[in-house]
C-alpha positions in Angstrom: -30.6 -256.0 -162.4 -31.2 -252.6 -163.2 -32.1 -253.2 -166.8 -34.4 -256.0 -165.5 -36.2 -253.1 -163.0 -36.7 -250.8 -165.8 -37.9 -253.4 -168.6 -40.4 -253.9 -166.0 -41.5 -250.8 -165.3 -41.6 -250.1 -168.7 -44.4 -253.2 -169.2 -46.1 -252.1 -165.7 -46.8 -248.6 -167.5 -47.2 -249.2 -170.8 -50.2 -247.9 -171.6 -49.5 -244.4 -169.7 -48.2 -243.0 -173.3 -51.5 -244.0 -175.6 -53.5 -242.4 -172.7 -51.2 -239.2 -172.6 -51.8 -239.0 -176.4 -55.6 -239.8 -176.6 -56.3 -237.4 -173.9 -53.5 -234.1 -175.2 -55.3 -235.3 -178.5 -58.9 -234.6 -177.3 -57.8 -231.4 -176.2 -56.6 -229.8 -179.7 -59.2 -231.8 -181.3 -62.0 -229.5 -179.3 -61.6 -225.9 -178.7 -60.2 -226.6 -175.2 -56.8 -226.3 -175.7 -57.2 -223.1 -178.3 -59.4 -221.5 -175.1 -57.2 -222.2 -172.2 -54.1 -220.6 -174.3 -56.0 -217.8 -175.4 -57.5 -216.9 -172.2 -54.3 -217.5 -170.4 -52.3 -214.9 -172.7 -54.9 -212.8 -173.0 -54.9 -212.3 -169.2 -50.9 -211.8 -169.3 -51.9 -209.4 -171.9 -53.9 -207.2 -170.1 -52.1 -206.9 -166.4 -48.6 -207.2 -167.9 -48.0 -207.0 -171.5 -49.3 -203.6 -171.4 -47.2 -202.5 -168.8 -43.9 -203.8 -170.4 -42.9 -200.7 -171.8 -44.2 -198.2 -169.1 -42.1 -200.4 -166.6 -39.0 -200.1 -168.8 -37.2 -202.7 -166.5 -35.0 -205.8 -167.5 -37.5 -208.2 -165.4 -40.1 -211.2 -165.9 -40.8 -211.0 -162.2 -44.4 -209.4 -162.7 -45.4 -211.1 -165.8 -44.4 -214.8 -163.1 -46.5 -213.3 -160.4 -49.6 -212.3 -163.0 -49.4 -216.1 -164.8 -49.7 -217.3 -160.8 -52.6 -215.6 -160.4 -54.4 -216.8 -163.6 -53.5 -220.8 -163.6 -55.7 -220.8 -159.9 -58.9 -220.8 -162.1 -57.5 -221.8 -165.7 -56.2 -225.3 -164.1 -59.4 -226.5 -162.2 -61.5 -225.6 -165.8 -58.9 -228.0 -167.5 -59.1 -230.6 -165.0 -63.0 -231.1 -163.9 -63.4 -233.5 -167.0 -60.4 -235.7 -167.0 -62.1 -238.5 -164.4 -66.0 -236.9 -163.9 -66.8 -237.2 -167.3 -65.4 -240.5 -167.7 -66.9 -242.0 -164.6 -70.2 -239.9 -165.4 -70.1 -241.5 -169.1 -69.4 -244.5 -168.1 -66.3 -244.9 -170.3 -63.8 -245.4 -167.4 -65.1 -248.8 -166.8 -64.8 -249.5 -170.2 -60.5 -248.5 -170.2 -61.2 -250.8 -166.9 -61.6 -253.6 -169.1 -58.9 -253.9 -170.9 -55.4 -254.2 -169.1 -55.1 -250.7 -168.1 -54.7 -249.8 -164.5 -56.0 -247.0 -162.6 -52.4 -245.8 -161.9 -51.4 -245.6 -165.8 -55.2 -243.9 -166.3 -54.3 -241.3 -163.9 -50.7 -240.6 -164.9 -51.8 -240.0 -168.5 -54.4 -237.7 -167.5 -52.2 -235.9 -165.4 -49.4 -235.7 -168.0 -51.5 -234.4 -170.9 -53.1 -231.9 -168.6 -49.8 -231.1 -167.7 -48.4 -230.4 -171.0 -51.2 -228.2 -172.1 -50.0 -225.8 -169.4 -46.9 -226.0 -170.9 -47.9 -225.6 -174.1 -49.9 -221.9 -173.0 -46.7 -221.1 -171.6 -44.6 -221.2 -174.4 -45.6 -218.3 -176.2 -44.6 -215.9 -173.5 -41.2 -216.7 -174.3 -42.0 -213.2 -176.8 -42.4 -211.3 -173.3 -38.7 -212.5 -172.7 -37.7 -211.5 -176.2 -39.0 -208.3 -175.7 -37.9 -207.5 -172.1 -34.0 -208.4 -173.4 -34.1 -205.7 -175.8 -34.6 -203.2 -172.1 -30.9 -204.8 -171.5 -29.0 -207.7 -170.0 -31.8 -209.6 -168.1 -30.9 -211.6 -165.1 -31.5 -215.1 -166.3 -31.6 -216.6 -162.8 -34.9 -215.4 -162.4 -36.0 -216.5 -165.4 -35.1 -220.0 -164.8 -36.2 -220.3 -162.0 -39.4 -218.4 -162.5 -40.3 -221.1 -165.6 -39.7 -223.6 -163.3 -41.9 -222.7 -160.7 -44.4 -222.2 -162.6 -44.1 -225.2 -164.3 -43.8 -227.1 -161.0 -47.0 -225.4 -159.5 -49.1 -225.9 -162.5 -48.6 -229.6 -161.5 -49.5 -229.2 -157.9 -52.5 -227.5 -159.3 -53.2 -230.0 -162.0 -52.7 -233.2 -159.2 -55.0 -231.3 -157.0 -57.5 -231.0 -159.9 -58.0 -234.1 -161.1 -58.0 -235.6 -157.4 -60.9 -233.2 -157.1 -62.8 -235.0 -160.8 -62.0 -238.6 -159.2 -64.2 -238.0 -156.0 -67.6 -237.1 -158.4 -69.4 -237.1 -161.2 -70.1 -233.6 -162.0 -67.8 -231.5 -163.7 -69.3 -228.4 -161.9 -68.8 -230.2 -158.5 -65.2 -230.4 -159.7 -64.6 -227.4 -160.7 -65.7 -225.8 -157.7 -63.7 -228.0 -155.5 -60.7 -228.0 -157.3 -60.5 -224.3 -156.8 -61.2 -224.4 -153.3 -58.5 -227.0 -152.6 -56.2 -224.8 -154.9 -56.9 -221.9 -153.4 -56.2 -223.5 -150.0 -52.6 -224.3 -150.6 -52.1 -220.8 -152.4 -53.1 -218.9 -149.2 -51.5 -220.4 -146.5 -48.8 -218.5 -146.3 -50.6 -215.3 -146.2 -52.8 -216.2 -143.0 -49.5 -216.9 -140.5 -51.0 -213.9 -138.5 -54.2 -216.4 -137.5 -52.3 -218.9 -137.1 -50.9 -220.2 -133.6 -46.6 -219.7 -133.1 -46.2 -223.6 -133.5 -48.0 -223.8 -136.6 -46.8 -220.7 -138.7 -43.9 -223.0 -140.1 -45.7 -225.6 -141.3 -48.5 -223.5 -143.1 -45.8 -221.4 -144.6 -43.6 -224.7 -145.8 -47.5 -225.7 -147.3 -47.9 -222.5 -148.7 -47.1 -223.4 -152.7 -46.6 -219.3 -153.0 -44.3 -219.0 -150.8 -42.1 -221.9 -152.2 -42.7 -220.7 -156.4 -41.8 -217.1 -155.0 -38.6 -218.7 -153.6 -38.0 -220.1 -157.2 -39.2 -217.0 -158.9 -36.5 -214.8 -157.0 -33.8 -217.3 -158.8 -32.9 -219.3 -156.2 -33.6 -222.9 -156.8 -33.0 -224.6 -153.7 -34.0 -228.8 -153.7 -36.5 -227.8 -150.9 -39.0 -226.2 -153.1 -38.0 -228.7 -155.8 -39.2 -231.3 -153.1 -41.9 -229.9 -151.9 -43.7 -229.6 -155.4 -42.8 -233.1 -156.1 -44.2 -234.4 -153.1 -47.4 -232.8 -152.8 -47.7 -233.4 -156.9 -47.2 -237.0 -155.7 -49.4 -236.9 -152.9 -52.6 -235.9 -154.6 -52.0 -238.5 -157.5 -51.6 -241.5 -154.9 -55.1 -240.0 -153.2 -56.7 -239.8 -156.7 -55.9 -243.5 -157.4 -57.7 -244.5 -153.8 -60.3 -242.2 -154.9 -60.7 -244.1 -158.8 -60.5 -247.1 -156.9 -63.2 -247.1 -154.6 -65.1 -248.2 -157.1 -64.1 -251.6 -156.8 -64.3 -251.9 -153.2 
């Protein structure tokens, strides 16, 4: 039974894999992916690298809470094309065509998108390298700071792409995608305006105050869970959104 579940599975999203590939593809094909990564390390760079040495301290913890800052706007610039340039162009009705679905179209997106974050992040395993040689680093942190990051890129990257499906124009999505970001980055930080009843809930929304959780070292499922649901979330709403066009 179970083997039957996945074969089919397997032949329901079949076509998420070519997708993933075409799109990653397109990315180191154009100077996309070569900007994102440089930009992205060049702002670690300048508000941490530098600092590694005057800090003198066995600890990633800065260089986590720099790379948060940077992946609000670096995400939303990766993102803005994956659907509004294909529904602008015309193309997505052409992948329409054949026996693709609009889950598998947005699951590929979201996966190569994904990825590319992961491959910016990869280079900073130097800044680990280095801070070792300070002395025994706690590798709790670490962990759990990768991980967080990791998991909120793809909050981000959901959120982003939800944000191309609902237009045509990249600019449009660009400028929404931030604002939605920034939304869930700052809801933990206005509990003061908020009423008594509420200040739970916009703190539990708060994706800061969940990748700080992580970022501390302690993985606890909650965070996992939220990220995974709110990452889920946003893809289910960009497949209504890609598939209002057949309504």
């Amino acid at each position: 039974m179970i083997t039957g579940t996945l074969q089919k599975l397997r032949l329901r999203f079949q076509n998420v894999g070519p997708i993933y590939v075409r799109e990653l593809r397109s990315y180191f094909n154009s100077a996309v992916a070569y900007v994102v990564i440089i930009v992205f390390l060049a702002f670690l760079g300048w508000f941490y690298a530098g600092n590694i040495f005057l800090i003198n301290i066995a600890s990633m913890r800065e260089m986590f809470e720099t790379a948060r800052w940077v992946l609000l706007f670096i995400i939303p610039a990766i993102t803005m094309r994956l659907l509004a340039e294909e529904k602008k162009s015309g193309t997505i009705e052409l992948l329409t065509t054949k026996p693709v679905h609009d889950d598998e179209i947005v699951i590929g997106k979201f996966l190569a998108a994904w990825s590319l974050i992961a491959f910016a992040l990869l280079p900073t395993v130097v800044y680990y390298a280095t801070v070792s040689s300070f002395g025994d680093i706690d590798n709790g942190p670490v962990i759990g700071g990768y991980l967080g990051l990791l998991l909120m890129a793809g909050v981000y990257v959901s959120v982003g792409l939800f944000a191309s499906s609902v237009t045509e124009n990249q600019i449009v999505a660009f400028i929404l995608g931030i604002f939605l970001i920034v939304v869930f980055f700052v809801l933990d930080k206005i509990l003061l305006f908020v009423p008594s009843s509420l200040v739970s809930l916009f703190e539990y929304l708060g994706t800061d105050y969940h990748f700080l959780n992580m970022a501390r070292g302690v993985i606890d499922s909650r965070d996992v869970v939220y990220f995974l649901s709110i990452l889920g979330m946003m893809l289910w709403l960009t497949m209504v959104a890609l598939g209002r066009r057949k309504w």
